[in-house]
N, C-alpha and C positions, 0 to 999 in steps of 0.2 A: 504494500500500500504506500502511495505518495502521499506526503503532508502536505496541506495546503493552508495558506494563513492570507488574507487579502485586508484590508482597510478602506473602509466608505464614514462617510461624514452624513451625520443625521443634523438634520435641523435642529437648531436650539428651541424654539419655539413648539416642538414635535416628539419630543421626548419621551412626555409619560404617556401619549398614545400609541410610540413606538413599542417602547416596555409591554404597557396591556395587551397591543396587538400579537405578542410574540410569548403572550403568558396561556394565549387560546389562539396558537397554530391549529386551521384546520386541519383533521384527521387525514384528508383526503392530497391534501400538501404534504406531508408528512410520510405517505405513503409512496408517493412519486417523489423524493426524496429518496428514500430507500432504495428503493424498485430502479431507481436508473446509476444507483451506485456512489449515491453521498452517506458515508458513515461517520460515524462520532461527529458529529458536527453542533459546532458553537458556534453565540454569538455570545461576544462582551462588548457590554458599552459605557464609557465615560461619560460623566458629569457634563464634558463641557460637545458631547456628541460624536467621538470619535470612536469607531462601530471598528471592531477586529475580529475578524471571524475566521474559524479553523474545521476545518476537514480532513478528512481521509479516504482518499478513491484510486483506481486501479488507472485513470484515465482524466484529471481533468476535464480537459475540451472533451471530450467524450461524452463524460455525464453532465456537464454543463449543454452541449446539445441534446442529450438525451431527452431534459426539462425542458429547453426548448419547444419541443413535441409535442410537451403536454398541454393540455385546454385549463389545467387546474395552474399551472405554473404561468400560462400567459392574465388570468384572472389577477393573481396573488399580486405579479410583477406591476398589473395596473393601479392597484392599490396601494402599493409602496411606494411607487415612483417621486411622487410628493414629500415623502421622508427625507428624501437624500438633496444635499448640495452637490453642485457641479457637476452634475449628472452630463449635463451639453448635450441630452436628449437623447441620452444609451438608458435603456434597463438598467435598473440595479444588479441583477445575475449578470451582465454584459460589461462592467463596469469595475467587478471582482477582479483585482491585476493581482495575480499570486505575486510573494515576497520569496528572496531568495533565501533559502535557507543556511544559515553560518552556523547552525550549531545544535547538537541533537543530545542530550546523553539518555540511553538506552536503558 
């Protein structure tokens, strides 16, 4: 499995509906998720909205297309789009720049 860690910016303004939003993922997200090959997956966010989020998948781009696909995932992404800065009119799953990884201990 590759580790994946990327960083988006939530609105400061947008915060604690971000929070509630992600406190009741629907089921049905969460399944497509799974099913196209995102495991352990976080998000953590700061105070001041800076969103770090970590996964593990066999294929990145892969399962980032995979979601692509789905009808549940194009829903979710319209909904959130509004959460994030600097978007420049990508999807927030499109906008996930993985970090390079300097350090692992095992």
């Amino acid at each position: 499995m590759k580790r994946v860690c990327f960083l988006l910016k939530v609105r400061q303004e947008r915060l604690a509906e971000y929070r509630e939003r992600h406190a009741e993922v629907w089921p049905e997200m969460q399944a497509a998720l799974t099913a196209t090959g995102w495991h352990n997956y976080s998000l953590f966010l700061r105070d001041d909205g800076l969103l770090v989020g970590y996964l593990e998948t066999a294929d990145f781009d892969r399962a980032r297309a995979a979601m692509d696909r789905t009808e549940v995932n194009a829903r979710w992404q319209a909904e959130m789009s509004g959460f994030f800065e600097e978007l420049d009119g990508v999807a927030p799953d499109a906008a996930m720049v993985p970090l390079s990884e300097v350090f692992h201990l095992a």
